[in-house]
C-alpha positions in Angstrom: 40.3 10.1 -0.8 36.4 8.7 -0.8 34.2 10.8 -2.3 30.8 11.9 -0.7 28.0 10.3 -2.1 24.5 12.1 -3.1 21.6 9.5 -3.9 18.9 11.8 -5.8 15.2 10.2 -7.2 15.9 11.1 -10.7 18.8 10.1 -13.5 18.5 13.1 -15.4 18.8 15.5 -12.2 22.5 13.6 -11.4 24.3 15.6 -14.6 23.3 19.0 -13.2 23.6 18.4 -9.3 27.0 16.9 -9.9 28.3 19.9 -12.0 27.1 22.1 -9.0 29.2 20.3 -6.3 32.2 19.7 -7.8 34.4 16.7 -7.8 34.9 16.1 -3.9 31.0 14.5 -4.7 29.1 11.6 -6.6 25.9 11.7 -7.3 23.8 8.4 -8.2 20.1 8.1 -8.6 17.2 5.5 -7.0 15.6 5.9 -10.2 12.0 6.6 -8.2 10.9 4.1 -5.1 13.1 0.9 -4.2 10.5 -0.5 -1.8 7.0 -1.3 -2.0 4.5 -2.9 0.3 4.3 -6.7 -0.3 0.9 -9.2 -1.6 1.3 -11.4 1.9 -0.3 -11.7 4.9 -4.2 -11.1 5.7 -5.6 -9.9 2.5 -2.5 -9.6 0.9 -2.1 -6.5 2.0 1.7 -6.4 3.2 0.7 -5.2 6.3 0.5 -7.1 10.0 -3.2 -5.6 11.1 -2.7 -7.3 14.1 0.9 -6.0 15.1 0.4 -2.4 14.9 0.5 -1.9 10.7 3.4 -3.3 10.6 4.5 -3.2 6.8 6.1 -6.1 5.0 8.6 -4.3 2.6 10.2 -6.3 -0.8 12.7 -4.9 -3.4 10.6 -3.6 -6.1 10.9 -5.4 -9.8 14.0 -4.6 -11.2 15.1 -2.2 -8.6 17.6 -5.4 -6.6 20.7 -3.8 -9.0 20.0 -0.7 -8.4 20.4 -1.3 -4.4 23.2 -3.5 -4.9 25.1 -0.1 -6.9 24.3 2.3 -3.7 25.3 -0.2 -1.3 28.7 -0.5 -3.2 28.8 3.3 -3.1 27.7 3.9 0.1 30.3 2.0 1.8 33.1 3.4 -0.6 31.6 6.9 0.5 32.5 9.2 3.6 29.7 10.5 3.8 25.9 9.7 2.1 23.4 12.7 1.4 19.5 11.6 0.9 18.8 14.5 -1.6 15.3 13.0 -2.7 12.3 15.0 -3.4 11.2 17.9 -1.2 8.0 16.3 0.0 6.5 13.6 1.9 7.1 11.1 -0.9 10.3 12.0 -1.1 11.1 11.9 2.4 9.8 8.0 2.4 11.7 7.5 -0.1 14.9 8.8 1.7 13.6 6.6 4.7 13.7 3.5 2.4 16.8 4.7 1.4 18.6 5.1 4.9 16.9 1.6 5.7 18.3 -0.6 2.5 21.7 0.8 3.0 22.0 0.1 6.8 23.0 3.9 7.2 23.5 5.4 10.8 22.4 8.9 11.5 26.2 9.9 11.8 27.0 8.1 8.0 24.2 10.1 6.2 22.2 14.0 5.9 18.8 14.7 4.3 19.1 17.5 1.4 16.1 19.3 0.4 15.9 22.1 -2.4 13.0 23.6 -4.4 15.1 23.8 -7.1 17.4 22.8 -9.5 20.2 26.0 -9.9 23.7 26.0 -8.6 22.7 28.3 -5.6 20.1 26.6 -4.8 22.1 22.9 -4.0 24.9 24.3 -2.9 23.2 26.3 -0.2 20.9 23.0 0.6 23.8 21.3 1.8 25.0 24.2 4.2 21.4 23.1 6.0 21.4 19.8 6.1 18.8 17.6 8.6 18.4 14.0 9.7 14.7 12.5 8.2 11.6 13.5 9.3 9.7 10.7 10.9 6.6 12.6 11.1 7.0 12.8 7.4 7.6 9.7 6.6 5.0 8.4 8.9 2.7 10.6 7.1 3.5 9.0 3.6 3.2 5.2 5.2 0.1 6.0 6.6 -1.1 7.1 3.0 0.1 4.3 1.4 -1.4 2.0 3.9 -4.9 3.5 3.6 -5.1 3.1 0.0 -3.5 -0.4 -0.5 -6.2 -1.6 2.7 -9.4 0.7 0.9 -8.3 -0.5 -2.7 -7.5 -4.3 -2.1 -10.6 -5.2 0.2 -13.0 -2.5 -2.4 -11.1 -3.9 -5.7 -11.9 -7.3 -4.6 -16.0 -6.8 -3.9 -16.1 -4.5 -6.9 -14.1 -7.6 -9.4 -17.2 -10.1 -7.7 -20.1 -8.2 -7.4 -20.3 -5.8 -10.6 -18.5 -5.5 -13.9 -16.1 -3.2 -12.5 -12.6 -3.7 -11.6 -11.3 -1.7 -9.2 -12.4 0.8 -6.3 -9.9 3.7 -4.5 -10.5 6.3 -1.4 -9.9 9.0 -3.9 -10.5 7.5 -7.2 -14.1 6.0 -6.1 -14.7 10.0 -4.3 -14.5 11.5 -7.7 -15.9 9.3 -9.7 -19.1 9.9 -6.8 -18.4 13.5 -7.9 -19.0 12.8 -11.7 -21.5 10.2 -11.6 -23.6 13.1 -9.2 -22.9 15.9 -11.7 -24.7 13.5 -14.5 -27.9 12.8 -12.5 -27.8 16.0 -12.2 -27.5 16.9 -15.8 -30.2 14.1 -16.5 -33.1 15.6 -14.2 -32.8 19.0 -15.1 -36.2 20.5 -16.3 -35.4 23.4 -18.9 -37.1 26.8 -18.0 -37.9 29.4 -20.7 -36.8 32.7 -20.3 -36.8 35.8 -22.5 -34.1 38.7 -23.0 -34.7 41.9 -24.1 -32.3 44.2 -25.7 -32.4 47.7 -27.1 -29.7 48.1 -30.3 -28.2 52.0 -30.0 -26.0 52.9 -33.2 -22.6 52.5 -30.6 -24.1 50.2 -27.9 -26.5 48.0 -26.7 -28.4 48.1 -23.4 -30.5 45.2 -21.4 -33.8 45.2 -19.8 -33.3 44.7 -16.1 -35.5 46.1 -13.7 -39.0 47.3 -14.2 -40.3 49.9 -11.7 -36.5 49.7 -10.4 -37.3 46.1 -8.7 -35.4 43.1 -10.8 -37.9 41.5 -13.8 -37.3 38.2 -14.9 -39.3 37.8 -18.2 -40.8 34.1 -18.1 -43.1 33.6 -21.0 -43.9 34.7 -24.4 -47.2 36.4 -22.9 -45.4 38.9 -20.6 -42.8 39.2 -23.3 -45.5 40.1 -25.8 -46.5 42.4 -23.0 -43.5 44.4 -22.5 -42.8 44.9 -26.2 -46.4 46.8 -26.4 -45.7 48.9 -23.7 -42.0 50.0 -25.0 -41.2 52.5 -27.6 -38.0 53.7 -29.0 -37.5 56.5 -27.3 -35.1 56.5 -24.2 -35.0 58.5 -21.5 -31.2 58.6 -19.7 -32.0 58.1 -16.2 -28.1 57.7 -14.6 -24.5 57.6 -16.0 -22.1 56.5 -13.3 -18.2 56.3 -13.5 -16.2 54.4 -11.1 -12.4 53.9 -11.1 -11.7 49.7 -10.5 -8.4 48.0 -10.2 -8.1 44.6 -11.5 -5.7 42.5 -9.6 -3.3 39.7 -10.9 -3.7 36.0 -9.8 -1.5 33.9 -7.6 1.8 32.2 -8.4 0.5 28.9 -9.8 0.4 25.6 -7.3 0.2 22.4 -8.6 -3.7 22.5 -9.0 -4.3 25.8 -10.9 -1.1 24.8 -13.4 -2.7 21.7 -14.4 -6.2 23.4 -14.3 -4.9 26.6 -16.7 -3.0 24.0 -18.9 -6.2 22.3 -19.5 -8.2 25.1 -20.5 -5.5 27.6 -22.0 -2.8 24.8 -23.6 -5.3 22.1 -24.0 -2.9 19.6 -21.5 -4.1 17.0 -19.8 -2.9 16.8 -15.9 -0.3 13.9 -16.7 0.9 15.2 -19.3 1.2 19.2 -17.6 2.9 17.1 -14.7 5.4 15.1 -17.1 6.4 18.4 -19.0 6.7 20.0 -15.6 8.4 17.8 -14.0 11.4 17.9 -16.4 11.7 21.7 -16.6 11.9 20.9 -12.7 14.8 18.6 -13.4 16.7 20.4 -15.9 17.2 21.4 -19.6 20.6 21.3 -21.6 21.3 25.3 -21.8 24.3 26.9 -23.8 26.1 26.8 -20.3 25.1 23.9 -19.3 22.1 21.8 -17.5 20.1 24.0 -15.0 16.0 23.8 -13.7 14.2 26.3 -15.1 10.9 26.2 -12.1 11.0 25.3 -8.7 9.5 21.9 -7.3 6.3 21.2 -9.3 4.0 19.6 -6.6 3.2 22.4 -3.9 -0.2 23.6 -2.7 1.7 27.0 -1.5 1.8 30.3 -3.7 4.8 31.8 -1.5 7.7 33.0 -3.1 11.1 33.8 -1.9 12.1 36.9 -0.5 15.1 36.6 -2.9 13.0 35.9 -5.9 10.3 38.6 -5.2 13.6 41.1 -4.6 15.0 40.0 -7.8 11.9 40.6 -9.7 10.9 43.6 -8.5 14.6 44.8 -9.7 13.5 43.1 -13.5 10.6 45.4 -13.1 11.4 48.6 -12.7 14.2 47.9 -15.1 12.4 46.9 -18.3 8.8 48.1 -17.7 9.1 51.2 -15.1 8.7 52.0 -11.3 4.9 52.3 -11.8 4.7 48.6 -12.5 5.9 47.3 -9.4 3.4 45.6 -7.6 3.4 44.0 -4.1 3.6 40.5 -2.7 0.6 38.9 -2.6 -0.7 37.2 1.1 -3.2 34.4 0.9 -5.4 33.2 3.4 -3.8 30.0 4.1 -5.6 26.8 3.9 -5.0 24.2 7.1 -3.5 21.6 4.7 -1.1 24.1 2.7 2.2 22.7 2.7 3.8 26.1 3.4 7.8 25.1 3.3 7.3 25.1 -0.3 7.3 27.4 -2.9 5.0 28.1 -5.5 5.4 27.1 -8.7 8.0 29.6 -10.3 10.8 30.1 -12.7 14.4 29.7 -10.8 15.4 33.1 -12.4 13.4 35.9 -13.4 16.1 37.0 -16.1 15.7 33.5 -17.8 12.8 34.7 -20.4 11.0 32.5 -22.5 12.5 33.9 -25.3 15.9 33.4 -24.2 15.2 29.8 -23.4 12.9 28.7 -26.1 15.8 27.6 -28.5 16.5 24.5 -26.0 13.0 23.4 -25.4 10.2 21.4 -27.5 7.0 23.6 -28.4 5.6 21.9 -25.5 7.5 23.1 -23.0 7.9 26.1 -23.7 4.8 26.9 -23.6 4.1 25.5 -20.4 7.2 27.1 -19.4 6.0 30.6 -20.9 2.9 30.0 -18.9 4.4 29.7 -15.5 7.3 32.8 -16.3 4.4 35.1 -17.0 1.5 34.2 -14.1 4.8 34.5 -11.5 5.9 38.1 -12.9 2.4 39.2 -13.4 2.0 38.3 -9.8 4.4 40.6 -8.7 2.9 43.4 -10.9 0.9 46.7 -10.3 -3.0 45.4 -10.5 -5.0 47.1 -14.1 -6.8 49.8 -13.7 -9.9 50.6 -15.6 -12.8 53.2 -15.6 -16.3 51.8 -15.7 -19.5 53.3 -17.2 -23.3 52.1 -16.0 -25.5 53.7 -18.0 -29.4 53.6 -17.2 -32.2 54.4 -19.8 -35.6 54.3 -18.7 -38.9 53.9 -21.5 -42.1 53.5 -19.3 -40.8 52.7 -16.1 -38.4 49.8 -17.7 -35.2 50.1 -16.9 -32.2 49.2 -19.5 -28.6 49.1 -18.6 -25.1 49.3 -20.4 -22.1 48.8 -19.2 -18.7 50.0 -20.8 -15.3 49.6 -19.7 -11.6 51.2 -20.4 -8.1 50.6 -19.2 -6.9 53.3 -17.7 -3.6 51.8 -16.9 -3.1 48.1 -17.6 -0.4 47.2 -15.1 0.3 43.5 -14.9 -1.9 43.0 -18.0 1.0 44.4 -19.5 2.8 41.0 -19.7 -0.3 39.0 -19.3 -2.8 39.9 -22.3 -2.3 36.4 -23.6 -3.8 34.5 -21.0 -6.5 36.5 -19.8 -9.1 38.5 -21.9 -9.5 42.4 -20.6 -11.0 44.2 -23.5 -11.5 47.7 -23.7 -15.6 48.6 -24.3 -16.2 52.3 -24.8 -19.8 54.0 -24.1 -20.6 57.3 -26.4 -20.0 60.1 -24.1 -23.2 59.8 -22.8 -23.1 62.0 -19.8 -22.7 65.2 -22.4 -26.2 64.6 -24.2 -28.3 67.4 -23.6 -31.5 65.9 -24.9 -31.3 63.0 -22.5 -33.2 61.3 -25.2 -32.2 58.2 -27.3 -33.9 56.6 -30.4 -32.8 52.9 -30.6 -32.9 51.7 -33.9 -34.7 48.4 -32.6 -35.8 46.4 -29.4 -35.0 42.8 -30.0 -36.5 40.0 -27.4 -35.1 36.3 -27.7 -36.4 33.4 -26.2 -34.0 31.5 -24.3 -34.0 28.1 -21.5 -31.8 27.4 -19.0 -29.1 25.1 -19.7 -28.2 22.2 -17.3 -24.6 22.4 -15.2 -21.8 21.3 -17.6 -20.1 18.2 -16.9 -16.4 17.9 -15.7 -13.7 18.8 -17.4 -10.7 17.5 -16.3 -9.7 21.1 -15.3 -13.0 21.4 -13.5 -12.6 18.7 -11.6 -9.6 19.3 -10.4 -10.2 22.2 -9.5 -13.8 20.5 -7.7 -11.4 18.2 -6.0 -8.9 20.6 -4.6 -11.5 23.0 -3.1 -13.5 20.0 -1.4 -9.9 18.8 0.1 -10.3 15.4 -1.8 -6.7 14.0 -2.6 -3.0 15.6 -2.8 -2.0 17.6 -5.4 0.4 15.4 -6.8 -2.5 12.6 -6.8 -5.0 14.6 -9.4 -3.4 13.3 -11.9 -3.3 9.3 -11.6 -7.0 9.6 -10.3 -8.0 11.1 -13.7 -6.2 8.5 -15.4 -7.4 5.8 -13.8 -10.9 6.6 -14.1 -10.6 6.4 -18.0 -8.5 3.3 -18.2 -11.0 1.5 -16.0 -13.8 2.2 -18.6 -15.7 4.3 -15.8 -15.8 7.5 -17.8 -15.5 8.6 -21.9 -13.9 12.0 -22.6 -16.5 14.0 -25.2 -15.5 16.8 -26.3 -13.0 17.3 -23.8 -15.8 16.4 -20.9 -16.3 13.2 -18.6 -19.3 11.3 -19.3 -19.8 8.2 -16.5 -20.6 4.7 -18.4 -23.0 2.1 -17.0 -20.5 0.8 -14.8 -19.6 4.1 -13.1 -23.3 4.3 -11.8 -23.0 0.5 -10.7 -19.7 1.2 -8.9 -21.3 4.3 -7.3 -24.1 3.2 -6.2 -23.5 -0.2 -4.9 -20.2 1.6 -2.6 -23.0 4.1 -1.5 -25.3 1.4 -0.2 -22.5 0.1 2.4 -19.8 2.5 2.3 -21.3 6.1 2.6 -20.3 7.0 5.6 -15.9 6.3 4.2 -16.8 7.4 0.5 -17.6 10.3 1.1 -16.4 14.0 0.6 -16.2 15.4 3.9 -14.4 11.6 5.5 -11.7 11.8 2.4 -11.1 15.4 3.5 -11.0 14.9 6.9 -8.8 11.8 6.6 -6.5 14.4 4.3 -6.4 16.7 7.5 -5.6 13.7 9.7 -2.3 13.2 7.3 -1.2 16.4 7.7 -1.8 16.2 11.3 0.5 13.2 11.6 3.0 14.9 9.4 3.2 17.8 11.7 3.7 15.1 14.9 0.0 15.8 16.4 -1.4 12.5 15.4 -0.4 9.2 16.3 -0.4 7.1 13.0 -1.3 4.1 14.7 -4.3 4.9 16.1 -5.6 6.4 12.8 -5.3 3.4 11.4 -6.9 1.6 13.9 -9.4 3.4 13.8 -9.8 3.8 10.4 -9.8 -0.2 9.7 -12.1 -1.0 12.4 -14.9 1.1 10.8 -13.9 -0.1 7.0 -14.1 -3.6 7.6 -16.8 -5.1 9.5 -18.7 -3.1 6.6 -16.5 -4.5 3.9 -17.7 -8.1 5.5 -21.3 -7.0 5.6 -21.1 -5.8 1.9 -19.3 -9.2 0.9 -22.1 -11.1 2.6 -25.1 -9.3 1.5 -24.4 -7.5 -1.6 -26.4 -9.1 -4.4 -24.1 -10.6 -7.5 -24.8 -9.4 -10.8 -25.9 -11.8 -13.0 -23.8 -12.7 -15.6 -24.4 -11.7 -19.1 -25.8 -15.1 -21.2 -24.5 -15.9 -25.0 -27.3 -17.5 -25.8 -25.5 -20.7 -26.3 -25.9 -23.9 -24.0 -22.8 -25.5 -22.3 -21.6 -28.7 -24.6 -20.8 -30.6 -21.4 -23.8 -29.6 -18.9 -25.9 -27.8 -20.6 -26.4 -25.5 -18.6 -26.5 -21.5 -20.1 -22.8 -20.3 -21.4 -22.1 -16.8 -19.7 -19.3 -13.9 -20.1 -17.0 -13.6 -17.4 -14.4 -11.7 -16.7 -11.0 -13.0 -15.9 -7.5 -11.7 -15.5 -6.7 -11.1 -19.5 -9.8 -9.9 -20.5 -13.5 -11.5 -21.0 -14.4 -15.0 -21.7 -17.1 -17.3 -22.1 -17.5 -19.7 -19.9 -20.4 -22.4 -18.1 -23.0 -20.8 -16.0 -23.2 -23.9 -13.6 -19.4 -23.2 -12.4 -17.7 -24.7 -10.0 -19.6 -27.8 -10.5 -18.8 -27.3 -14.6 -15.6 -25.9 -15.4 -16.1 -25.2 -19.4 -14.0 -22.6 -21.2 -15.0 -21.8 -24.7 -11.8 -21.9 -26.8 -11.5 -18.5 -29.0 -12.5 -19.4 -32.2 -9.7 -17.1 -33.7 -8.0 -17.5 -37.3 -5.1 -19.9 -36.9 -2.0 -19.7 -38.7 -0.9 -22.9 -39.7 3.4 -23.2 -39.7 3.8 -26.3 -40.9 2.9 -30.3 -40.0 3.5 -31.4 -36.5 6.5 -34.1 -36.4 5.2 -36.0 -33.3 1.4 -36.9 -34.6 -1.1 -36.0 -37.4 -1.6 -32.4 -36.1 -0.4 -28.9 -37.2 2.2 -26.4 -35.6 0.0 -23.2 -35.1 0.7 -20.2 -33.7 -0.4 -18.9 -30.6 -0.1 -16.8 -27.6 1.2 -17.3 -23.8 -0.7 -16.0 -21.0 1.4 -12.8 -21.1 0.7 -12.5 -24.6 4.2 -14.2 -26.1 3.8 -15.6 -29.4 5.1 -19.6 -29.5 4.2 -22.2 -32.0 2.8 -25.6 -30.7 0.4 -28.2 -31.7 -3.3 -27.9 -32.8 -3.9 -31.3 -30.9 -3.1 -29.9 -27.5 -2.9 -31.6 -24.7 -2.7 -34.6 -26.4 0.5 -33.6 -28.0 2.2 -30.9 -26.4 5.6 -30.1 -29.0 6.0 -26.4 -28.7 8.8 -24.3 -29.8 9.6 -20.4 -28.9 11.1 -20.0 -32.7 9.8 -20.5 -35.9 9.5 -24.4 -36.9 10.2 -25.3 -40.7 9.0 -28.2 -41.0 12.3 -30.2 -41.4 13.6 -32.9 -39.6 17.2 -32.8 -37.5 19.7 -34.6 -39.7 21.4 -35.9 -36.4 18.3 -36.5 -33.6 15.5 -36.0 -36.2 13.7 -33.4 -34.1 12.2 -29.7 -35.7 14.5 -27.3 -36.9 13.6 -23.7 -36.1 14.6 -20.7 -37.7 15.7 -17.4 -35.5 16.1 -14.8 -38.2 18.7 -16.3 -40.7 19.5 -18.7 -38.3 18.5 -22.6 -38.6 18.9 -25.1 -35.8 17.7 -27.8 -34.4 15.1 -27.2 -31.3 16.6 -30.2 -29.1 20.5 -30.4 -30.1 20.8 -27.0 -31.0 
């Protein structure tokens, strides 16, 4: 009897997912994307501008065997289920899927699950679907946009500045960091002073004067106040107030990569690598299982199962009291809300329990996530707060204490956020009223500029101005550095010369598409399509016939920037030799190009192997294009003997050509 196939993204999620259904199915993976846009037509683009969009799909590099293995098992199957990722991504995929196998809708079933558990699958395929075009139109559209904005911007960037590449979300934040240092760089420091009275138990600040807010600006009205203060302090209020603190939010795929940054000292690739294969599944005692639900979600819902099952953990191992309530957010209009937060896939599956079958990596990413879910479900902290306000001479001072009074979800999450108890002397008792501080201490202070971007500050910049999906943050952050468009100092991004050429030259033609508020609205027009209210078509339509006449105009009328001189004159023309840049790296080159087509040779080291056999040169190594070593002769191109392995020198007993030598191995490079 055939079997039923399952084609999942993923290798390592076929071990698990098998297990779970049993032997009736087979389960084979895509290993990621099979299909990609193509380089040809206008632009190279791999799309027919002219025939709707219409995209020109290949076979992606090494990806032709892996077709050819799901077509053999899709025929041998009786029935195929798509069970890629449960997102738009994943639905393309699917799509590409369903296409490359020739699959009618009666031969196949889309399978969707947050997770990775044996209730989880099995119950997925009691509610199958057919794919969602909407979806999948979605995705294209995406992937359209950015191959369009980042070929035809690539392309002007690579000839008019030293830059070498240009994105609608990459070239948005890069706006966002090359803004924040401008910033930084016309800041004016203002002085400021503080002044603080020093109790035996507490401290207290200087505030108001005359009970109207003082800012203290100089060292005159410092020098001022001072004078007029003495030590004696005159209790004016003491106020009590009961406060609850509350827990946060279930993570989403933003705040997980932000926290890791700041509290495990991740970067967003790495969070999202780590993440992505507690998502897929860790060898436990009884077997593979996920340990958190799908990893790239803007939602903080949880299920009514999970929050029921918590709730139950609870009240068992911390008391009724502790029970919190499910927590509602106001939901954003892009909020993908048939996912799940980010979440552990079972409440009883502890850290502690599962730390034995994890690198210290993951589990404390994986601690992270178990304790910001179950603190989420948790009573909020209470705490009793104490202003107290001292008055000398109509200057008013104020301390503030605080004391948990019953620390609810802080009970499980003291590691990750700092609540402190700070007591105040029982001042509200004194009878004298009176205080003597031991000393009034002013310090001189000036403001500081704003801080520049961390990565988890970005992000989190990103996120709230709509820029980008969350699944995107962290490619963007990695291609910013690779480019040489930003240097990470301590742990901040710090824009390089080029940044500020890039940003300012896209400003001058593209301002009204690199922009903030267009990349958000374009985000909204992709959810829009995804939800069937947008027709794809005539977003991109519309889209392209604003981008390019002002790609044209930018191609035309943007100056060139002049290349950098060596100082040395062309040998040929003599005409200045220049850097350029070319597809390997930089190179120097003749100024007067076309008309002189020069190439300084790299005046490297070379190692000699051994005398040529064909003329009076040397065999020396050297490098191919794609950086494979050969050996071949100095007098190139007058003699061009070259040999892939190692020449020795020695003649062929038989046709009197070079041996080579391949590890132990001697033979002759012609007759073998």
């Amino acid at each position: 009897m055939s079997k039923k196939l399952v084609i999942v993204e993923s290798p390592s999620k076929t071990k698990p997912i098998e297990k779970y259904l049993g032997s009736e199915y087979k389960v084979l993976s895509s290993k990621g994307h099979v299909r990609d846009l193509s380089t040809h037509g206008k632009f190279g683009f791999g799309v027919d501008i002219d025939n709707d969009f219409k995209p020109d799909y290949i076979t992606m590099k090494g990806k032709g065997s892996v077709i050819k293995e799901l077509q053999k098992a899709s025929k041998d199957a009786s029935h195929v289920y798509l069970a890629t990722d449960p997102d738009r991504e994943g639905e393309a995929i699917s799509w590409h899927l369903q296409d490359v196998l020739k699959l009618k809708d009666k031969d196949y079933d889309r399978v969707v699950f947050n997770e990775i558990t044996k209730k989880a699958v099995t119950e997925a395929f009691d509610h199958t679907r057919k794919i969602d075009n909407n979806l999948v139109n979605s995705q294209e559209t995406r992937r359209i946009l950015d191959r369009i904005i980042g070929f035809r911007l690539s392309k002007l960037i690579q000839r008019k500045t030293d830059g070498s590449s240009a994105g609608r979300v990459q070239s948005v934040a890069l706006k966002l960091i090359v803004d924040k240092e401008r910033e930084i760089n016309n800041f004016n420091p203002e002085e400021y002073w503080t002044i603080t009275a020093h109790f035996t138990d507490f401290d207290a600040d200087l505030y108001n004067y005359k009970h109207k807010e003082i800012t203290v600006k100089n060292e005159i009205e410092k020098n001022k106040i001072i004078k007029e203060l003495s030590n004696n302090f005159t209790i004016e209020s003491v106020e009590k107030k009961e406060k609850t603190k509350s827990s946060k939010f279930p993570y989403i795929t933003s705040t997980l990569q932000q926290d890791a940054s700041n509290k495990l000292n991740f970067n967003a690739r790495k969070t999202m690598q780590i993440a992505q294969k507690l998502y897929e599944g860790i060898e436990l005692e009884d077997g593979p299982v996920g340990l958190i639900s799908y990893m790239r979600t803007d939602s903080t819902r949880l299920s009514n199962e999970f929050v029921t099952d918590t709730y139950k953990y609870i009240e068992a191992k911390y008391g009724k009291e502790y029970v919190g309530s499910i927590k509602v957010s106001k939901k954003k209009d892009n909020v993908q809300d048939a996912h799940e937060a980010i979440r552990p896939t079972s409440i009883d599956r502890t850290p502690e329990k599962v730390k034995p079958y994890l690198t210290s990596d993951e589990y404390k990413l994986y601690r992270m996530i178990y304790y910001r879910t179950l603190a989420s479900l948790m009573k909020a902290a209470k705490t009793l707060n104490t202003t107290v306000i001292l008055n000398n001479n109509d200057y008013q001072f104020k301390a503030n204490g605080q004391i948990i009074t019953f620390d609810g979800y802080l009970k499980v999450y003291s590691d990750y956020e700092d609540t402190k108890d700070s007591i105040l002397p029982p001042l509200d008792t004194y009878k004298s009223k009176v205080l003597i501080s031991q000393s009034i201490e002013p310090l001189q202070h000036f403001t500081k500029p704003p801080a520049r971007y961390t990565e988890a500050k970005l992000i989190k910049e990103m996120e709230q101005l709509g820029i980008g999906r969350p699944s995107t943050y962290a490619t963007t952050m990695d291609i910013i550095k690779k480019r040489g468009y930003a240097t990470i100092q301590e742990k901040k991004f710090v824009p390089t010369d080029i940044a500020f050429e890039i940003t300012d030259r896209l400003q001058d033609y593209f301002s009204h598409i690199i922009n903030v508020e267009y990349t958000a609205n374009m985000e909204n027009d992709l959810d829009s399509i995804a939800e069937g209210k947008t027709d794809y078509i005539k977003t991109l339509k519309k889209f392209y016939n604003e981008f390019e006449p002002s790609v044209e105009k930018a191609m035309d009328e943007m100056p060139k920037k002049e290349a950098e001189q060596t100082g040395e004159k062309c040998p040929e023309c003599g005409n200045p030799l220049v850097y350029r840049k070319g597809r390997y790296g930089k190179f120097i080159a003749c100024s007067n190009f076309p008309k002189c087509r020069y190439i300084k040779s790299e005046q490297k080291e070379q190692k000699e192997i051994c005398d040529c056999l064909k003329c009076d040169g040397k065999i020396i190594e050297k490098k191919s294009k794609r950086g494979k070593v050969f050996y071949g002769c100095n007098n190139y191109p007058k003699c061009k003997e070259a040999y892939w392995d190692i020449p020795t020198g020695n003649k062929c007993p038989k046709c009197n050509e070079m041996l080579v030598a391949k590890g132990k191995t001697v033979k002759c490079s012609k007759c073998d």
